[in-house]
Structures are given as structure tokens and as C-alpha cells.
GUTOR-594368 format. One record per residue (C-alpha): residue number from 1; x, y, z. Coordinates in steps of 0.001 Angstrom, whole numbers, plus 500000, padded with zeros to 6 digits. Layout:
<rs>
+-----+--------+--------+--------+
: num :      u :      v :      w :
+-----+--------+--------+--------+
: NUM :      X :      Y :      Z :
...
+-----+--------+--------+--------+
</rs>
This chain:
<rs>
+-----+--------+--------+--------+
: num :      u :      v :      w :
+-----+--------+--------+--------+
:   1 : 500000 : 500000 : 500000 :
:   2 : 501602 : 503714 : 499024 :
:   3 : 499496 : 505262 : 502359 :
:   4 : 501198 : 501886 : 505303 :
:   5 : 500328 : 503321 : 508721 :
:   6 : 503788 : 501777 : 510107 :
:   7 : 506346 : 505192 : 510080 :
:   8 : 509258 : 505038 : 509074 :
:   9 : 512302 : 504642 : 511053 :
:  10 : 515067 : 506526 : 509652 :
:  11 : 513690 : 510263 : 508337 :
:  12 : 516010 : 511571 : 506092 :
:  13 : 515552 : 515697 : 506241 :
:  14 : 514517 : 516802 : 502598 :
:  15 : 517333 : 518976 : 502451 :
:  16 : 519961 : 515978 : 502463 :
:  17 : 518130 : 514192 : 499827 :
:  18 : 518384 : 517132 : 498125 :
:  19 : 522341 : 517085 : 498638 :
:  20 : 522388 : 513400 : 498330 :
:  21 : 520853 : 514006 : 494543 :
:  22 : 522599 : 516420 : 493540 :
:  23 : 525775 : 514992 : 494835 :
:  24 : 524448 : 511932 : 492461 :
:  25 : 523849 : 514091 : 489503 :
:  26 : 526689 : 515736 : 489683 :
:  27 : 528875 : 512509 : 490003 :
:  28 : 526914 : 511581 : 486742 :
:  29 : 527894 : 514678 : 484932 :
:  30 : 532013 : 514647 : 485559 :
:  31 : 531779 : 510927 : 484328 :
:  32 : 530093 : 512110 : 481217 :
:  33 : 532294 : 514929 : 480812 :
:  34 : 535587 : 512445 : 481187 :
:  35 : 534408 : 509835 : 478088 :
:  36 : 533243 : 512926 : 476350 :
:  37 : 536525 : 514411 : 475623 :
:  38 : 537473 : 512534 : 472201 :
:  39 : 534009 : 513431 : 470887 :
:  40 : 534443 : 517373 : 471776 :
:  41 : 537996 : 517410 : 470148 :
:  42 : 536419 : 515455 : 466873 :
:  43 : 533485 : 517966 : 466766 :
:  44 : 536073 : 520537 : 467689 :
:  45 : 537817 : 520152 : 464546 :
:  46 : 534500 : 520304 : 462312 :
:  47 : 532567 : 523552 : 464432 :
:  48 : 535011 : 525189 : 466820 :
:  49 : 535963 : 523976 : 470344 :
:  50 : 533739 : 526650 : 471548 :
:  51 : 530640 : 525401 : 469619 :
:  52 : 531477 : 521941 : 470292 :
:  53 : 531471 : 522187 : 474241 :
:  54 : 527789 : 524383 : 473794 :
:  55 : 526482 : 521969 : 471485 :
:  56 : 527821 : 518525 : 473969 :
:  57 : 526269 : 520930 : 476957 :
:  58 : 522576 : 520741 : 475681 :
:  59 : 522945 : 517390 : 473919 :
:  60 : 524634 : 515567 : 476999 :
:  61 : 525960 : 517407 : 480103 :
:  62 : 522078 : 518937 : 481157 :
:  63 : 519913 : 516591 : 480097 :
:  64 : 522147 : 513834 : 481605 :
:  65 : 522591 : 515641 : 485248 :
:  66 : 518899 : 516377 : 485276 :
:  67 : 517756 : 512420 : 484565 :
:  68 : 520266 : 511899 : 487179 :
:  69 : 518807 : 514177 : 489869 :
:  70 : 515535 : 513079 : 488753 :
:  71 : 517080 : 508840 : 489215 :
:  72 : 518231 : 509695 : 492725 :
:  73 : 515362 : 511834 : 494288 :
:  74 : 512881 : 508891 : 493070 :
:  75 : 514843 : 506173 : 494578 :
:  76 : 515195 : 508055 : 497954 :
:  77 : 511518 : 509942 : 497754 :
:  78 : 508874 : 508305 : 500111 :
:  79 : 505301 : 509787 : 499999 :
:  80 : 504430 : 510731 : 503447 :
:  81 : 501674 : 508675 : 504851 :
:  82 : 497807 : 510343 : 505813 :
:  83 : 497099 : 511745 : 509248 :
:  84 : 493490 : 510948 : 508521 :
:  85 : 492233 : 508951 : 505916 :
:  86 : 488628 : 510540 : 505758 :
:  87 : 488083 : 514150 : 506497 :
:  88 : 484838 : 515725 : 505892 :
:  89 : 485461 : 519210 : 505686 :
:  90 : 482732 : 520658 : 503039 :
:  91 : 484635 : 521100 : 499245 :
:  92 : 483724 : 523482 : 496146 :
:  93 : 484338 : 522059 : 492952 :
:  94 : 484349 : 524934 : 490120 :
:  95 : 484211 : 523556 : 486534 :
:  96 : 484769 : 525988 : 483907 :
:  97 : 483261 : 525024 : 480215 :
:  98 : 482628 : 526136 : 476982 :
:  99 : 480548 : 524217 : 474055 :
: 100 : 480944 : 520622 : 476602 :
: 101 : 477257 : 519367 : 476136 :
: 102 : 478516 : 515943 : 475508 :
: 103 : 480832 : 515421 : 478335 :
: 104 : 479659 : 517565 : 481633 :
: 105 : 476993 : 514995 : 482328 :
: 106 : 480140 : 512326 : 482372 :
: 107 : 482116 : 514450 : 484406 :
: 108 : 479426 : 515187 : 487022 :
: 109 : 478120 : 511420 : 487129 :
: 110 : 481609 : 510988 : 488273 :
: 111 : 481823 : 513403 : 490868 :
: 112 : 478126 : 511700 : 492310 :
: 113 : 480633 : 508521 : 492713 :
: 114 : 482933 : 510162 : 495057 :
: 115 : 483244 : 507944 : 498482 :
: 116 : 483759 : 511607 : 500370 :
: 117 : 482043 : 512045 : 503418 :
: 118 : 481829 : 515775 : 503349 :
: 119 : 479640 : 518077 : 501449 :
: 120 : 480278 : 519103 : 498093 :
: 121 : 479117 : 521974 : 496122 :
: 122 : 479802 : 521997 : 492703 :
: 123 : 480125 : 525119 : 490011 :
: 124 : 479360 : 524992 : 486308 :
: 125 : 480236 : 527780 : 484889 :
: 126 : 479412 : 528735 : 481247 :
: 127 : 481935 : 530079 : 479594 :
: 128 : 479584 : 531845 : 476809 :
: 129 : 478846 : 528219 : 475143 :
: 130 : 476847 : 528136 : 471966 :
: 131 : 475421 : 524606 : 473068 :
: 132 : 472987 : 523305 : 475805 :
: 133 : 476220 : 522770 : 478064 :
: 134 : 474293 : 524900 : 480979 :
: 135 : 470798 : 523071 : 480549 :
: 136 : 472639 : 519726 : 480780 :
: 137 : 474646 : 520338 : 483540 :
: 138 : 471154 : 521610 : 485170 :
: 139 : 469350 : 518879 : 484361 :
: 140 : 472301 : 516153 : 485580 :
: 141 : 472542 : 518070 : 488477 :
: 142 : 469000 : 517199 : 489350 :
: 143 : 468867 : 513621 : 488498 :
: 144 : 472045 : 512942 : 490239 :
: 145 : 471158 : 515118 : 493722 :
: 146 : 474356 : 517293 : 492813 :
: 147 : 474468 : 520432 : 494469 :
: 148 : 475231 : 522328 : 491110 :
: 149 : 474457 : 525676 : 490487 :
: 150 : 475062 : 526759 : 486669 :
: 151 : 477203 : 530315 : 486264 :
: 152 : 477633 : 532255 : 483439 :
: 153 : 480709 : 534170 : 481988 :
: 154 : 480209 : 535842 : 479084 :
: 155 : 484165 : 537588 : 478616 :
: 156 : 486270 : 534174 : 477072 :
: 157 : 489057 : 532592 : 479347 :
: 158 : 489456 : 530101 : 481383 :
: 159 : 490452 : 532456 : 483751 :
: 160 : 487433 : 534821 : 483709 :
: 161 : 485185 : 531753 : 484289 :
: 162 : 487446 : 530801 : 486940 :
: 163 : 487259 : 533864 : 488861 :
: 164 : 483692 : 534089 : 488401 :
: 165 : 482791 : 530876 : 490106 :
: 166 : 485755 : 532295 : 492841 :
: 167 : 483178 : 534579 : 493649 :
: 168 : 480503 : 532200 : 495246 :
: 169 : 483263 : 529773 : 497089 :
: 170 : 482585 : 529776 : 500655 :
: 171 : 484284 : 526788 : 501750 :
: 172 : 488087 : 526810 : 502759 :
: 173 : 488822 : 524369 : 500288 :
: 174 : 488251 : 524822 : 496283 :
: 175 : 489121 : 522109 : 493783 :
: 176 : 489174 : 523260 : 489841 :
: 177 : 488257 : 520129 : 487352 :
: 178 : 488048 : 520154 : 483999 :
: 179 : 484856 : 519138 : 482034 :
: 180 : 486377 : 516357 : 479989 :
: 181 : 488279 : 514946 : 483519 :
: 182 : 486498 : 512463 : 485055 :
: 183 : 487594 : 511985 : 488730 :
: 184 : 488360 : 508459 : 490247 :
: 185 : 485532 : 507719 : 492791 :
: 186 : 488306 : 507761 : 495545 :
: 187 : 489919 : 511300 : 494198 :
: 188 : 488544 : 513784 : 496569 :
: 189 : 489116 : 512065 : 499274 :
: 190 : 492228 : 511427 : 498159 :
: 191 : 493373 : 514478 : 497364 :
: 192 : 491518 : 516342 : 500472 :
: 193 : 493267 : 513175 : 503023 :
: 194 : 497011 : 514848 : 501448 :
: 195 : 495527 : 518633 : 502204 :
: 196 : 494578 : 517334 : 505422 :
: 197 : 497728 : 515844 : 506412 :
: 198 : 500136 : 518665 : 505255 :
: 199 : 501820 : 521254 : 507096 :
: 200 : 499800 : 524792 : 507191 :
: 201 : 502055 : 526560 : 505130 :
: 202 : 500915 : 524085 : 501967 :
: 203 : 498287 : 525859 : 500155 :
: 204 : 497236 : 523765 : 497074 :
: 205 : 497872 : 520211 : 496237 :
: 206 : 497610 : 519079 : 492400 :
: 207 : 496115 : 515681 : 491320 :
: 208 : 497446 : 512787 : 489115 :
: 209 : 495892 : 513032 : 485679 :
: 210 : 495780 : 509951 : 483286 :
: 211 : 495215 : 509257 : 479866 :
: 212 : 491660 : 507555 : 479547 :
: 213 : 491529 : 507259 : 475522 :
: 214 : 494827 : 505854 : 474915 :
: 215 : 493522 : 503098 : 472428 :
: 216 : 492068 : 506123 : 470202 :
: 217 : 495632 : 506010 : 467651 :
: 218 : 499340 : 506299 : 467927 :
: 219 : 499398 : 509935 : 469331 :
: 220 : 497243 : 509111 : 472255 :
: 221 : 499328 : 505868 : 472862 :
: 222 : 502504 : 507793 : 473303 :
: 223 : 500323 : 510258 : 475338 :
: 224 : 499736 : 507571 : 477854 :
: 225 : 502999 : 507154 : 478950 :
: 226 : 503873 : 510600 : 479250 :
: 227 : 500812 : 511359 : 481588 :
: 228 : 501738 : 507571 : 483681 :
: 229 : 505877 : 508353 : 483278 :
: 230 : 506695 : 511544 : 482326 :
: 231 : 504259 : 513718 : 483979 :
: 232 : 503964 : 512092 : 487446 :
: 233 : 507918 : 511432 : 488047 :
: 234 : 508170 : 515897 : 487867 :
: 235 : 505430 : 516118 : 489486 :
: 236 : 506475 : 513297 : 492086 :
: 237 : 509802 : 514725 : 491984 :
: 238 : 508763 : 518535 : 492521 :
: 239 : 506639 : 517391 : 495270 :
: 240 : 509018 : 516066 : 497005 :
: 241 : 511007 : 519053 : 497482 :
: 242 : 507911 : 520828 : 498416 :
: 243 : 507269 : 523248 : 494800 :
: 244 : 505106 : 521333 : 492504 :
: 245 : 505436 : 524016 : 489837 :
: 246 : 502059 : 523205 : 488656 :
: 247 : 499071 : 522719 : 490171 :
: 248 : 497218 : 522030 : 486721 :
: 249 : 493440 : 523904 : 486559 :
: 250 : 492774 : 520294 : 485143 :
: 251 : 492380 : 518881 : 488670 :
: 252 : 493926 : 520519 : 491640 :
: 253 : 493151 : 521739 : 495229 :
: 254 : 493245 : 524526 : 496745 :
: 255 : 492723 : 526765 : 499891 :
: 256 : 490333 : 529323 : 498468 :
: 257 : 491919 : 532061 : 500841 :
: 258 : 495470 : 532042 : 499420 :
: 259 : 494001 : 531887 : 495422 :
: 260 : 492322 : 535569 : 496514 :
: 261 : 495603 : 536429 : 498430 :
: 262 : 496818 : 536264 : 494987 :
: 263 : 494556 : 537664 : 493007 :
: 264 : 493112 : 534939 : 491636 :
: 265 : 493590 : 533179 : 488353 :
: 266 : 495574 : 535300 : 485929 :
: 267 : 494917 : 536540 : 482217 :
: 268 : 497781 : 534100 : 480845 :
: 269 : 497564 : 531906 : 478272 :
: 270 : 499380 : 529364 : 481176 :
: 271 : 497161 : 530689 : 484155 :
: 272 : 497654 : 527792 : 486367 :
: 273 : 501263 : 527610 : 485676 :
: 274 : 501816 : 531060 : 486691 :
: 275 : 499157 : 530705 : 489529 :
: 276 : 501196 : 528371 : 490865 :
: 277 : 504531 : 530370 : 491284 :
: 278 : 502629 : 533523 : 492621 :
: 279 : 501512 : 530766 : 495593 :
: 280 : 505836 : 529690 : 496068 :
: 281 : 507090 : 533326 : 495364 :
: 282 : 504916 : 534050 : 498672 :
: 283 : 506521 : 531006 : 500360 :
: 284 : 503991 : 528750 : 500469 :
: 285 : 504237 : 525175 : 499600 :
: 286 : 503045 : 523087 : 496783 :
: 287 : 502287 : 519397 : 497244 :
: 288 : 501422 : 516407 : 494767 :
: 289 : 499351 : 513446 : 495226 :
: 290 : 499815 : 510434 : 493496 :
: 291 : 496842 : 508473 : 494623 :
: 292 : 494671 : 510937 : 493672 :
: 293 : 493866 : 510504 : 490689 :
: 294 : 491728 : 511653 : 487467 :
: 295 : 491262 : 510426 : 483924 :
: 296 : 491259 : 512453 : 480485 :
: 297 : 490739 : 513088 : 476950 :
: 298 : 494350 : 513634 : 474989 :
: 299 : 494610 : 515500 : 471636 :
: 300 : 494074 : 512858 : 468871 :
: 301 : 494917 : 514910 : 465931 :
: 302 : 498675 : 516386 : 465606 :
: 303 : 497262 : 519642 : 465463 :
: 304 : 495676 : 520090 : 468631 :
: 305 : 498579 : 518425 : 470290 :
: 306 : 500917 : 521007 : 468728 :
: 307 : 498524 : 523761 : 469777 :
: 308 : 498010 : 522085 : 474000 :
: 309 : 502115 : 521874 : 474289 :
: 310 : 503166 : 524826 : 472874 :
: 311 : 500443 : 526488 : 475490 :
: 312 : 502296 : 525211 : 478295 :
: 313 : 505785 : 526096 : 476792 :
: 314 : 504152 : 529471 : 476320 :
: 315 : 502712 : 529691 : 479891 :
: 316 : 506179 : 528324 : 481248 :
: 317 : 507778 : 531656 : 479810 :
: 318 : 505030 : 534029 : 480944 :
: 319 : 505764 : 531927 : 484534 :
: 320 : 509446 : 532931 : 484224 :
: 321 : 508442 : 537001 : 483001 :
: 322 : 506301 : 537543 : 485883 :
: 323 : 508284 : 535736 : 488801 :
: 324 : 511845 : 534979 : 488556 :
: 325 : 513224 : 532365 : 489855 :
: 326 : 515718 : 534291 : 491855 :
: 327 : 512896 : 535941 : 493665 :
: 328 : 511607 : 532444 : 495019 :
: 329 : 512179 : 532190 : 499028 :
: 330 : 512734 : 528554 : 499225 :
: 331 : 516041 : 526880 : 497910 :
: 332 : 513844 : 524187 : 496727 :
: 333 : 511692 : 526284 : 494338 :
: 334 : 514515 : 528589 : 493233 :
: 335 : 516568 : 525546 : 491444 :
: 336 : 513078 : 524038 : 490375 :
: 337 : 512081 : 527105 : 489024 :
: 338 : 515501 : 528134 : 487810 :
: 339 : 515502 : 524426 : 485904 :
: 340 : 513282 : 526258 : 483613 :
: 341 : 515375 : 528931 : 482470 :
: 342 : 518083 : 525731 : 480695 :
: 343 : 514807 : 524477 : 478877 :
: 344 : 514157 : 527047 : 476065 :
: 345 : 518185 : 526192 : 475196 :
: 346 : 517873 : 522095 : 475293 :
: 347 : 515164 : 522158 : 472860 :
: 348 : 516363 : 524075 : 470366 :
: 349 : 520107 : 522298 : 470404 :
: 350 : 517576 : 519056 : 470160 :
: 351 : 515530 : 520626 : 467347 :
: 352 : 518041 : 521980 : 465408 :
: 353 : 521308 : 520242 : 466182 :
: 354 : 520769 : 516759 : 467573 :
: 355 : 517855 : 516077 : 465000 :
: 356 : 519829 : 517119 : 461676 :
: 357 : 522759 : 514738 : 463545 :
: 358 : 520538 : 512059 : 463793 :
: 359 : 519560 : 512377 : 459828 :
: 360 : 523039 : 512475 : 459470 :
: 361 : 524222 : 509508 : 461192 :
: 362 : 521377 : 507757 : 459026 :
: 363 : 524556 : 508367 : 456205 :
: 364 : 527571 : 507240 : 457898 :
: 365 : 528287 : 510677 : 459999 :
: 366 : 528710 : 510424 : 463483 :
: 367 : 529640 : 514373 : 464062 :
: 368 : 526515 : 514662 : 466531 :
: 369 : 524970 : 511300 : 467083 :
: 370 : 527213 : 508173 : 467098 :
: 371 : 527850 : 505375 : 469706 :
: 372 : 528571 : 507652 : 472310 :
: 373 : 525075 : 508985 : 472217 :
: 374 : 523878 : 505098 : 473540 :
: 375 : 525257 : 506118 : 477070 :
: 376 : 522362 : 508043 : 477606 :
: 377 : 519618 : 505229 : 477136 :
: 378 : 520590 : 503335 : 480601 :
: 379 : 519664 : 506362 : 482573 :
: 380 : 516464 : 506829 : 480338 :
: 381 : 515720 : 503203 : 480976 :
: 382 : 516079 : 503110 : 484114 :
: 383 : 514269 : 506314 : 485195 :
: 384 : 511213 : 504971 : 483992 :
: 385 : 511748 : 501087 : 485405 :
: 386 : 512293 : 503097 : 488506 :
: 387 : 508755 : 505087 : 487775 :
: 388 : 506851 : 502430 : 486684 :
: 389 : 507563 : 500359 : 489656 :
: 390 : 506005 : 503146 : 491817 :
: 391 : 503429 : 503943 : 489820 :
: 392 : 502151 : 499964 : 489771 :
: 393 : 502131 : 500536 : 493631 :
: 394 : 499871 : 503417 : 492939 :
: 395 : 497307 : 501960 : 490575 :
: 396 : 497433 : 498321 : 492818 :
: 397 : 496467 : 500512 : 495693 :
: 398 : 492916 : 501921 : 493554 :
: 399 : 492295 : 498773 : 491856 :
: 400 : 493688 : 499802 : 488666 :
: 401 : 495303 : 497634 : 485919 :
: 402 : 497998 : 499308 : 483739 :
: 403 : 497533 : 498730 : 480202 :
: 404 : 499318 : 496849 : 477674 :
: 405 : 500645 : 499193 : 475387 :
: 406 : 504285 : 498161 : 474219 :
: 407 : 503916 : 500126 : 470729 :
: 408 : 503151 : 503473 : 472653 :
: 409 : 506027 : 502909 : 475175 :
: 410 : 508690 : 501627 : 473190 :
: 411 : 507095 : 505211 : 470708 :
: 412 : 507371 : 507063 : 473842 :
: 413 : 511390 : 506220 : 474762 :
: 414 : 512959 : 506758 : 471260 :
: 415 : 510750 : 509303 : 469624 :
: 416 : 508634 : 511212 : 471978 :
: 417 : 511117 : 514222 : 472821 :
: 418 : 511569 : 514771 : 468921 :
: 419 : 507976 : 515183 : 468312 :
: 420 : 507852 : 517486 : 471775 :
: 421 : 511199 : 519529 : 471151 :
: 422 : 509899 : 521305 : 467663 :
: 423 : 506628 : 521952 : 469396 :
: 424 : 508005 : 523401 : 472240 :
: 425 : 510271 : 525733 : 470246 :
: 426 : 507190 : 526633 : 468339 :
: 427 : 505812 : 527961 : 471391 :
: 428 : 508301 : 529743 : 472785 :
: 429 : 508497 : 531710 : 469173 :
: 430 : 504597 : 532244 : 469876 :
: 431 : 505684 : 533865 : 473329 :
: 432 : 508526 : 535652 : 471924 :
: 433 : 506623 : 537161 : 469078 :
: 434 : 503476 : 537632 : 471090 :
: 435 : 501353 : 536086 : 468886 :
: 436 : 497430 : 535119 : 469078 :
: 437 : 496497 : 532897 : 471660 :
: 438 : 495170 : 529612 : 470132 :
: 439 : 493324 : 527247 : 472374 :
: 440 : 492111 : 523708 : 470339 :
+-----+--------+--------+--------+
</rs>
């Protein structure tokens, strides 16, 4: 079970483990840096030493010390257990939609599952849909004794309806949920046990989001193991040095007094992302839960996919304009956030120097990708062996059965990060250039 009520013996202070990996990661880099000499003074010879030591830097050095921090924290990270397993303190749920008259009634039949004790009152609100989204979330409302009351926002943004439905929270604790998420019938509880358990200074806690229509084509399959692998180990990792930079608007808690400390949800194309941040620049603490988990709809078509990820590189940059990471209190949340600032730089060496070296290779030349480039898989590998054994914990604890998909996986580990590289370059052009927000 993730949640044992036997404590541990030995507590090892977050802080070391935070030396420990980074003691780890660093070991990791000088090693790379020692067999890595040959292939800087080859690609020395062809681009400059200079250029040769930048381009090794973003192909190797950063992305290899970063897996290794990542390796280490999730090897010595233990989820702290629940102080109570079933609190009832009364929860709002606000669910901001536009044009969702096809999924709300799934989402809310969902929510009438939960096995929370305490009362919950639930907030549709209408984001100026041109469908019947508002008279069937009324009318599923009724026949499933929700406490929903319908909202309207006529000004577009997920932010606007956000704040809106801000307006008529009267509990301490709010939870934002998407209208294509549906919500595991233990997620509340869940998610409001972790709350309940934390220290006071923790003032949102984000969910675990899954992919539900993974069998839908290729795309989603690779999706799948992003959301199970990729996602949760940042998320498992930022949580465990107490910053989860984001506490996603697609399922997330929150104590409703700190969102209106901060003004609310912003008018940012990444609102939660930079949400988020405002919450650790003021020095409170971000947690994740694991258990807690919810289930969604991916992007099918390329398109869409394109558009969703170069949103979040887009709202990582506004993140970074509006709160540096320099300005963070905690150590923790200064290197998290500060991680950040290297990103914009690894994927465009990816896009535009290890991808033309891997066509290249293809034809005999080994400037940029070669042999050498193999060290890297192990520590790939065995980040997500080390994942996936946690996360089978996690879905054997909810009765949950991970699915066979080898194709998507084995998609996932060699080709993922050149399909998300371009994209993410693409939207930090967007950002740059300030173009037009695009949402689907």
C-alpha cells in the first residue's frame, strides 16, 4: 500500500536528499564529461571547440545531470503517509466550460461517485457556450442530487470563468476540474486526506491526471505514457522538494483564501502555471498526490497536440516574466524554478542540432549522434523502470490495471522528445513574438 500506517524509522531531512541528489547528479555529469573528451575534440575540429562544448552541453551534460537528479530523488523519495484517511470538511468544485454538452453529464456522474464524506458543492460555469452545456449540467445536476448551480461568463478565458465561480466559494477548500476529467471515485478524498495531512504553510495540492483514451491512435498511445511516466515522476519529483510548479486547473486543490491572496487566476495563456509560482514566490508550499487521481481526453489529431504543448511552453515563459526564479524564498523552488530557464536552450540544440545529427548519422556521419550517444539510454531506461515500479504501487492501491501498450512505450522512449522539442520551440516563438492565443 503507498498510504502503510507503520512510520518510518530513519527520516532523512529533505534537504539531504536534496544534497544526496545532487551529489548523484553531479557525480553523473564529471563521468560524462571524462568519456566525452574525444568526441568534443572530433566535433572541435568540424565547428570550433567553443561550439562543440555548447552543442555537447545541451545534447549531453544537462539533460544527463537532470535524469540523474531526477534517478536519485525517486529512489530516495517516500510519499508521506495520511494523518486521517477521511476528512469531511465541506469542498467546492468549480468547473469551467465552453461548448461541453457531451461530456459535463460524464464528468458530474463521476463526481456523484465520490466515496467523500463531506459536502460538496459543485460550480458549472458557462463560459459563453453556443450549446445546451448549461441546461445539461442543470438537468444532471438534478437527476444525480448534485448540488450544482450553473454560472455564466460571458468575457472568454478560462480564467474569467474561473474567477467568476471564485466569487461564490465559501468553503476553505476549492478544487478546479476540467469538464472532459472524470475523477476516480476515491479522488477527493484522496486528494483532500494529502491537504489534510500537510503542514499549514501548503496551500494547494495538484492531482494525478491519466490518459483515459489511449487506444484512440498512435498519438494518444505515446500520450499515455507521458501522463503515467513523464508527467507524474516531475510532478512526484517537485513534490518532494515541496514546489510542485504546477498545480494544473485540470484537477487541483486549493485553499480558496490564498488563490484571493493572489489575486486569483491570471489573464495568461498558462494561468495555472503562473498561479502556481505567485503561491511559492509568497513562500507557500506546493504538494502532489499520486493516489489521487483523474482520467482524460488527449489530443488525437497532431494539430491540437501542437497547439496544448506549445500552450504550456508558452505559459512556462510568461511563469518565468512575471516571477523569477531568483525571487523564490525557498532553495527548493529557486533551482526548480531556475531548471526552467536551461529548457528554452535544450530544445532548440535538440531541434536543430541533435535532429539534423541524427539524419546524418542515418549516412555514415557520426559528428553529433554516434555510439557515444547510447550512454544516455541506461539512465532513460532506468528512470522509467524506477517510475513504473512506483506507479504499479499506485494503481494496485485503487484497483487499477495498467495497460498493455508496448507500441506506445517503446514510441514514447525513442521518439517522443523529437515530436515534443519542435513543438516546444514553436511555442516559445509564439511567446517571443506575442502572437494570438490559440486554444484547440
Amino acid at each position: 500500500m503507498i498510504n502503510s500506517p507503520v512510520q518510518r524509522k530513519v527520516y532523512l531531512p529533505v534537504l539531504w536528499k536534496f544534497r544526496l541528489s545532487h551529489g548523484g547528479s553531479l557525480g553523473w555529469m564529471f563521468f560524462s564529461i571524462i568519456i566525452s573528451i574525444p568526441w568534443i575534440k572530433e566535433l572541435g575540429e568540424i565547428v570550433t571547440l567553443p561550439a562543440a562544448i555548447v552543442i555537447i552541453t545541451g545534447i549531453a551534460y544537462i539533460p544527463g545531470y537532470l535524469n540523474a537528479f531526477m534517478v536519485v530523488s525517486l529512489l530516495i523519495d517516500r510519499q508521506p503517509v495520511f494523518k486521517t484517511l477521511s476528512p469531511e470538511d465541506p469542498v467546492s468544485i468549480l468547473i469551467a466550460c465552453r461548448n461541453e454538452e457531451k461530456g459535463i453529464e460524464a464528468t458530474l456522474k463521476q463526481i456523484a461517485k465520490q466515496d467523500y464524506q463531506g459536502k460538496l458543492y459543485i460550480y458549472v460555469i458557462d463560459n459563453n457556450s453556443t450549446d445546451a452545456t448549461s441546461k445539461v449540467a442543470q438537468q444532471s445536476g438534478k437527476e444525480l442530487r448534485l448540488n450544482v448551480q450553473v454560472l455564466f461568463e460571458k468575457r472568454p478565458g478560462k480564467n474569467h470563468a474561473l474567477n467568476k465561480g471564485l466569487q461564490f466559494v465559501k468553503t476553505k477548500h476549492v478544487i478546479t476540474l476540467d469538464a472532459d476529467t472524470l475523477l476516480h471515485p476515491q479522488a477527493v478524498r484522496r486528494l483532500m486526506s494529502r491537504m489534510s495531512s500537510a503542514p499549514k504553510e501548503v496551500c494547494a495540492v495538484a492531482g494525478a491526471i491519466l490518459v483515459r483514451n489511449s487506444r484512440k491512435n498512435w498519438l494518444a498511445k505515446i500520450q499515455e505514457w507521458d501522463y503515467f511516466l513523464g508527467i507524474a515522476s516531475i510532478k512526484r519529483l517537485q513534490g518532494l522538494y515541496q514546489g510542485t510548479l504546477v498545480a494544473q486547473g485540470a484537477y487541483s486543490l486549493y485553499l480558496t483564501n490564498v488563490v484571493k491572496e493572489v489575486g486569483g487566476w491570471p489573464d495568461a495563456i498558462g494561468e495555472d502555471i503562473v498561479l502556481t509560482w505567485a503561491f511559492l514566490e509568497k513562500n507557500y508550499k506546493v504538494y502532489f498526490e499520486p493516489t489521487a487521481v483523474a482520467f482524460t481526453d488527449v489530443p488525437t489529431e497532431f494539430i491540437h497536440f501542437a497547439r496544448q504543448r506549445s500552450r504550456w511552453a508558452r505559459g512556462m515563459i510568461e511563469a518565468l516574466k512575471r516571477t523569477k526564479p531568483w525571487q523564490q524564498p525557498m532553495v527548493f523552488t529557486r533551482y526548480l524554478t531556475g531548471v526552467n530557464l536551461v529548457m528554452p536552450f535544450l530544445d532548440f540544440v535538440y531541434t536543430f542540432v541533435w535532429m539534423p545529427g541524427l539524419i546524418l548519422s542515418l549516412f555514415g556521419v557520426f559528428w553529433i549522434v554516434g555510439p557515444h550517444t547510447l550512454f544516455v539510454l541506461p539512465l532513460t531506461l532506468l528512470t522509467n523502470y524506477i517510475l513504473y515500479r512506483y506507479q504499479k504501487g499506485v494503481f494496485a492501491d485503487l484497483g487499477l490495471h495498467i495497460r498493455k501498450n508496448l507500441i506506445g512505450f517503446f514510441l514514447y522512449v525513442l521518439c517522443y522528445q523529437m515530436i515534443m522539442a519542435p513543438v516546444s520551440v514553436w511555442g516559445y516563438l509564439q511567446e517571443f513574438m506575442r502572437l494570438r492565443r490559440v486554444w484547440k
